[in-house]
N, C-alpha and C positions, 0 to 999 in steps of 0.2 A: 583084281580082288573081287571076288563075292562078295553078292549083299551077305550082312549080317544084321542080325538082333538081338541089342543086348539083354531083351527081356527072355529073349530064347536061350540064349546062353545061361541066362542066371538058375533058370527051370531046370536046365539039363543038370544043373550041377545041386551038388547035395545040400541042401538047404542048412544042415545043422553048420557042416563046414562053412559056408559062405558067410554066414551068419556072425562064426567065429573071429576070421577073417577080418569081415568088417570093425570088428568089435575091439581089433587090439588097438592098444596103448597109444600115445601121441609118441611117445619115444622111438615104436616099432616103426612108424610108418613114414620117416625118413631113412629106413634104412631098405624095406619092401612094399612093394604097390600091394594092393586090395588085389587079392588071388584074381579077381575076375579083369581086372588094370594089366594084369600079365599076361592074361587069355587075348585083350583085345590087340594090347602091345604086340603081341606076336605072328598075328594076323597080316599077311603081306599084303603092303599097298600098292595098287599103280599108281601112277601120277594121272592125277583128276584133270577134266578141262574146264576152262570158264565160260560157265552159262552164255558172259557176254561176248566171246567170243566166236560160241555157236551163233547165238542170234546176229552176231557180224558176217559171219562167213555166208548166213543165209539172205542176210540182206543182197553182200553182193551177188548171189545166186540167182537170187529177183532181178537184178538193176542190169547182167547179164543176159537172163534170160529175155526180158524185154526189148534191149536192145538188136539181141540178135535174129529175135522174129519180126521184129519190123525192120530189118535190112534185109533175112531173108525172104520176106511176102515181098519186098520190092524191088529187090532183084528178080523174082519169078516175074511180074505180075506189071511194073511200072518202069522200070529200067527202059530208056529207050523211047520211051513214049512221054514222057513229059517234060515241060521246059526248063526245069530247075529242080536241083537236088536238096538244096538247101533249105529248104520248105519241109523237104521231108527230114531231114535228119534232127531240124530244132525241133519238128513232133515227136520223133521217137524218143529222143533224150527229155523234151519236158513229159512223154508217160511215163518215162522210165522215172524219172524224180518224183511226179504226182502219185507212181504206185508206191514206192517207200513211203510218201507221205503218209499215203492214205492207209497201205496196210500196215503202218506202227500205230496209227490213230486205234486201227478197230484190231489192237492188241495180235497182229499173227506173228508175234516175233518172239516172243517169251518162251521158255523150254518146254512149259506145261503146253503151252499150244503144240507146238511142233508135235507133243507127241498124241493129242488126239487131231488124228487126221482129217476124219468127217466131219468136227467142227470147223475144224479150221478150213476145209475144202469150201463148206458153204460161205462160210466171211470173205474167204477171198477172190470166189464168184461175186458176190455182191459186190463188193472191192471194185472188183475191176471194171464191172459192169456200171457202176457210176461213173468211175472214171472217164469210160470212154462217154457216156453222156452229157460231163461236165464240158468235154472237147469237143464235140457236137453243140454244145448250147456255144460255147465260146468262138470256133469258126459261124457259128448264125450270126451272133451279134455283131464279132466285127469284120460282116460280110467277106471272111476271104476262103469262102468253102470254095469254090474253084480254082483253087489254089491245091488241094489234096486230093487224091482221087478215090470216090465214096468206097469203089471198089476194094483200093489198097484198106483201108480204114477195116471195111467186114473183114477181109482174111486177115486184118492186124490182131483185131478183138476174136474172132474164133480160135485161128491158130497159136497167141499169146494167153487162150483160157486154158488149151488144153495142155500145153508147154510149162505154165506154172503150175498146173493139179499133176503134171508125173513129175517137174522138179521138187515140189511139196512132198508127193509118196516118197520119194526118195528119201530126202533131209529126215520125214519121218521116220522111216525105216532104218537110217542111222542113229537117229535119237534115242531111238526105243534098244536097240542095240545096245548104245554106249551107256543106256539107266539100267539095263539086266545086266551087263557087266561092269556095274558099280563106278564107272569113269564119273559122272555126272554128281558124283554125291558129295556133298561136304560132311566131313566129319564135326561134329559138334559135342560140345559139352555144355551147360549148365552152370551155373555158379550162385548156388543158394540153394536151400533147400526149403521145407517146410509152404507155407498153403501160397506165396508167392510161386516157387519154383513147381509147382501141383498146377496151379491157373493157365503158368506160362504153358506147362508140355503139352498140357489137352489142346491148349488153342493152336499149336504149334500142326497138331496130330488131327485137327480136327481139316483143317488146310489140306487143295491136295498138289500137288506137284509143288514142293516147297523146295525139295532135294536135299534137305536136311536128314541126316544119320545119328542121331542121339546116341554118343557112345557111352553116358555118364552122367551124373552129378557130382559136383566138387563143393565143399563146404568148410569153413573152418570150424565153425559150429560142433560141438559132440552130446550135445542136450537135446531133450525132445522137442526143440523147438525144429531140428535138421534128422529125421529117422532115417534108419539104412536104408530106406525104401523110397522114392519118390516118384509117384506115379507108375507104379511099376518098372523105375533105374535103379540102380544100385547107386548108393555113395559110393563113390571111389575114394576119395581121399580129402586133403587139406588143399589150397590153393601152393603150396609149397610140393605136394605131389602134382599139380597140373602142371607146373611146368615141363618136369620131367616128362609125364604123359606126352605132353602137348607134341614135344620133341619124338618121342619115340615112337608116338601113332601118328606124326605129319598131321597134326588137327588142324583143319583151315577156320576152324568159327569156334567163340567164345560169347555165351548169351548171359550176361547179368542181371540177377532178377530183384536184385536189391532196390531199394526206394534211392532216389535222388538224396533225398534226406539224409542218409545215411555216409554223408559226406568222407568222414574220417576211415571206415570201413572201405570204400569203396577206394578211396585216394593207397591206402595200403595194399589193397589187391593189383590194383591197376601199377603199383609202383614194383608189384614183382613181374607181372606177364605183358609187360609195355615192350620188353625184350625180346621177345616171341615173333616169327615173322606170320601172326595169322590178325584174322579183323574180329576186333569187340567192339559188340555192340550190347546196349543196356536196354533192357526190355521196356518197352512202356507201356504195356498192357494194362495192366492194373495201376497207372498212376494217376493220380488225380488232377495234377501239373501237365494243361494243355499247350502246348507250341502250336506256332504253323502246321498247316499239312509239309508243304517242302520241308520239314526240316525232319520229316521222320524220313525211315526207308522202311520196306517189308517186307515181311515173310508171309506172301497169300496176303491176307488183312490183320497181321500180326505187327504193328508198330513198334519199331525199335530207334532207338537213339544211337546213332555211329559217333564210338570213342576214338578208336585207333583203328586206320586200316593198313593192309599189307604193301610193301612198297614193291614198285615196281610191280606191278599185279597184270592180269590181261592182257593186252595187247601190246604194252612196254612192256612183258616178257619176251615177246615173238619177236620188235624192234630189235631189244639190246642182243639177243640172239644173235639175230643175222647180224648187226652190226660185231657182232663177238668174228662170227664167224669169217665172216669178208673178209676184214681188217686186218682181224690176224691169221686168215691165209696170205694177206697180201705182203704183211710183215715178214711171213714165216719164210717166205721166197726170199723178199729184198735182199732181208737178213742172215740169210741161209751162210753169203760165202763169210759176214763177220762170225757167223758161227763156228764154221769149220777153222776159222784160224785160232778163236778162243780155244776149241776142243784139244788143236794141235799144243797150243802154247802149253795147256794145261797137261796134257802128256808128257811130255816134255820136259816140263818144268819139276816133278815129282811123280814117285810112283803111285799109284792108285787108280784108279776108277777115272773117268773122266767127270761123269754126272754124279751128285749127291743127291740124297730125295730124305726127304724129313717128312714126318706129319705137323698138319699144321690145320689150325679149324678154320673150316667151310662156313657156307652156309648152312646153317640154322645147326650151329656148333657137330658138326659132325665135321669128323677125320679125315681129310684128305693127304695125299701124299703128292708134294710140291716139288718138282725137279729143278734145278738150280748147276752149274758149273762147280766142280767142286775147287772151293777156295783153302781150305786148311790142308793139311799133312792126314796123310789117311788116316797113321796108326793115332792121330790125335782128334777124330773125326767127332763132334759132337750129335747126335740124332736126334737128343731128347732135348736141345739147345736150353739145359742146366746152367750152361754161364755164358753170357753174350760175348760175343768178340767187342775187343775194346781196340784203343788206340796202342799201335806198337803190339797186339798182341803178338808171341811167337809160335801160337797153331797155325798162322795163317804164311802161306807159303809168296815166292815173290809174286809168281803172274795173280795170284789171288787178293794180294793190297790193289793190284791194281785194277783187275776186272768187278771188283766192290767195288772201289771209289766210283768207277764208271757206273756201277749198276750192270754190267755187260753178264754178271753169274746169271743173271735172273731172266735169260734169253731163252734158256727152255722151259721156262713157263708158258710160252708158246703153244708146247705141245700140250700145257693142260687144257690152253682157251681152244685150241683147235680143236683137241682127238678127245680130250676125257670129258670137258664140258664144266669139270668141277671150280674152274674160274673165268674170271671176266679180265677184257684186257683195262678197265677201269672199275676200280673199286677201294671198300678197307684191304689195306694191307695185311694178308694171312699170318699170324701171329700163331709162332710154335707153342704146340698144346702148355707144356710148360713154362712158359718165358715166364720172368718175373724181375721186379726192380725193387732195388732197396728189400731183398728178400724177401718178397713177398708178391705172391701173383695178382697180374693183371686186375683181376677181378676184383682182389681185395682194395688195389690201390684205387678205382674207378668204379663208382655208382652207376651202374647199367651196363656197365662195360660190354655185357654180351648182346647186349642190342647193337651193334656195328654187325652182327652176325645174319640181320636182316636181310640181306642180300649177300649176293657170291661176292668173294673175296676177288681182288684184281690184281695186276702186274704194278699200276700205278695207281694212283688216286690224289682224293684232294689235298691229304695231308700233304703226299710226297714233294707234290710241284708247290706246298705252300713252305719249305723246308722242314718239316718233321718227320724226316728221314733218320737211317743210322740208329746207332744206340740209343738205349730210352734208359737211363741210368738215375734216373731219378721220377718222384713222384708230377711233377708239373709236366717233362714230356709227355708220358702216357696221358696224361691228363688232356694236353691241347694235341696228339694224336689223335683221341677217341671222339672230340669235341669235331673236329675236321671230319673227322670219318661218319658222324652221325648227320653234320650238316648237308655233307653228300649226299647222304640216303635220303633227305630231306626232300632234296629240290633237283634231286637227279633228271634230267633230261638227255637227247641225243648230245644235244648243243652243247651243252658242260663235258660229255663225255669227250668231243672233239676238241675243246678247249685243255681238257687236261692231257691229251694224246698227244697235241703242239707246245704243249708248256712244258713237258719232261723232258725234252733233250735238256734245253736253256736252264730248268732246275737241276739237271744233273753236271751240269758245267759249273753254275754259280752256286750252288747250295749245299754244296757235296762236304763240309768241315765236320758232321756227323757220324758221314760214313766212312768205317773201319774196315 
């Protein structure tokens, strides 16, 4: 994705119309975004990387680098010649630690550094040039400098300055890369309007490498206390348009500019976009209500108050990944040959297709299509899953009571967690777009309901192994379903994931009077 602006944007476009746009009715604007909400919506996105991510990867770039010039000046230079190795390897691994220490002290790890290299080149000369000083005062004092050889030590510190200033140019020159081509940017919105939401953007803009992308202001407001205009943004819409937004443009950040004060307001906003898989945070620039320092975080010197963050974020993205992936390669093999006898059975057993695929919502309620063994009678094949299978139903064919009861339909799922990506082999259980109980959808029956959509949908999860499997035929299922499913996303670790991976065979043995 190209950077954009949406102040460029608003310019290009005809002022009378935008104007108009803005201006219509509270009626119209659950039914169409703000012309310019369509313009940004339509803009393709990449998928963005997490700042802290880069600043991890370049950590261990440092901790690497260090190490591998003081094993290489010592194999050139010491190898062979001294009485003990061990002397040297605790040195290289405590610079190797003292230099993360030292260069997170003196800030070379933040994105904004990364990308000016000249400043960052001189702090990390300095850097390390103490470094090795402090290790020099420390072999003085506890007289075991003959123990290290002074020689190895120069070519450690020469060869180790000029090794981190081309690994820095590098890390650099990706950085700068991945901000001209918009990877690095969070998309943001605003939530307020009028001389609050005015204070916040200047201070926001007056900052530099913040990585923030304003694509908006959201208001509910329609009086001149919230003008179309803010700072030169556009109003986009109400908070009941941001969600939508939020979903169609992948926004990663929500900044609240409202007073703490403002309790009731705020508890309402928050109670629509708490469902949203992005982080809100409430501004505290202009509050007058001091905390701690630790308890803010910031944007440059912009104070903000963290409400709600994104789950599974950064580097528990990359974890559950490769755990997605491992596993269920491994599974995908074990279970290959129970595959092929289900696929036979089901051939077999009726004519039709072998696999069934439904849509069914993903993360962050977008459509995915879920592969499954097909258990019904073709010509009776439900897609839009309008009426659940129940007990004794007669769509459902013989080998299909039984590889449901098992759970064994839901084996090529598999191929979603390996090859599509669009699931996890633990998570909420993806629920077909239209399901509904006691006539009435999910959503309506359950208060947040679409916050389980926070993260990727899985094969198994916590409801399943805690029995809330099967039909959901009434209001309390869904209910302690989505309850299960939100405490998941809660307190999600690897350790729970592996917990629920061994606890599903034993759940699907014992707990199985649900499933139809």
């Amino acid at each position: 994705m190209a950077a954009f602006d949406v102040r460029d944007m608003l310019k290009a476009d005809d002022a009378s119309a935008t104007l108009t746009g803005s201006g219509a009715g509270a009626e119209n604007r659950t039914h169409r975004f703000h012309p310019l909400a369509e313009r940004i919506a339509a803009i393709p996105v990449k998928p963005t990387l997490s700042p802290v991510m880069i600043e991890g990867l370049v950590r261990l770039a440092d901790a690497v680098t260090v190490c591998a010039v003081g094993g290489l000046i010592y194999a050139v230079y010491a190898a062979g010649h001294v009485a003990s190795v061990l002397t040297y390897q605790l040195t290289v691994a405590a610079l190797a630690i003292g230099a993360l220490a030292l260069f997170q002290a003196l800030r070379l790890y933040p994105v904004g550094a990364l990308r000016n290299y000249v400043s960052t080149a001189i702090r990390l000369i300095g850097g390390w040039t103490m470094l090795f000083l402090i290790a020099l005062a420390t072999f003085f004092f506890l007289k075991i400098g003959d123990l290290v050889s002074r020689g190895w030590l120069v070519g450690f510190y020469l060869t180790g300055a000029v090794a981190l200033l081309a690994e820095r140019l590098v890390a650099s020159q990706i950085v700068l890369r991945l901000t001209r081509s918009g990877r690095l940017e969070r998309r943001t919105a605003i939530v307020g309007g009028g001389e609050a939401g005015i204070a916040l953007i200047k201070a926001l803009e007056a900052q530099n490498d913040t990585g923030l992308r304003i694509c908006g202001v959201f208001d509910d407001r329609g009086d001149t206390r919230s003008p179309d205009l803010v700072a030169g943004y556009p109003k986009l819409g109400t908070i009941d348009d941001l969600v939508e937004f939020a979903r169609r443009t992948k926004l990663d950040l929500v900044i609240f500019t409202l007073p703490i004060s403002a309790e009731a307001r705020l508890l309402t906003m928050l109670r629509k976009l708490w469902v949203l898989p992005i982080d809100i945070r409430l501004s505290a620039h202009m509050s007058k209500l001091r905390f701690r320092p630790r308890s803010y975080s910031y944007f440059g010197a912009v104070p903000v108050l963290d409400v709600f963050d994104r789950p599974i974020a950064d580097w528990d993205v990359v974890v559950k990944w490769l755990f997605d992936k491992i596993v269920g390669t491994l599974a995908l093999i074990a279970l290959s040959p129970v595959m092929l006898a289900v696929a036979i059975a089901v051939k077999l057993d009726s004519r039709g297709p072998i696999f069934f695929r439904q849509k069914r919502y993903g993360f962050n309620n977008e459509a995915i299509d879920v592969f499954k063994f097909r258990s019904l009678y073709h010509e009776m094949t439900d897609h839009t899953a309008a009426r659940q299978v129940t007990k004794d139903d007669p769509r459902v064919t013989r080998v299909g009571r039984f590889i449901r009861k098992t759970s064994l339909d839901e084996l090529p799922q598999l191929f979603n967690v390996v090859f599509k990506g669009d699931l996890s082999l633990v998570g909420p259980r993806p629920h077909a777009i239209h399901a509904s109980t006691s006539n009435r959808a999910y959503e309506q029956v359950v208060d947040g309901y679409f916050a389980r959509h926070k993260v990727k949908p899985g094969i198994t999860g916590w409801a399943q192994v805690n029995g809330w499997r099967g039909e959901t035929d009434t209001d309390d299922k869904i209910q302690r379903r989505v309850e299960h499913d939100l405490y998941y996303i809660e307190n999600w670790s690897v350790l729970l994931d592996i917990y629920i991976l061994m606890k599903t065979p034993f759940s699907l043995l014992t707990k199985s009077e649900n499933a139809y």
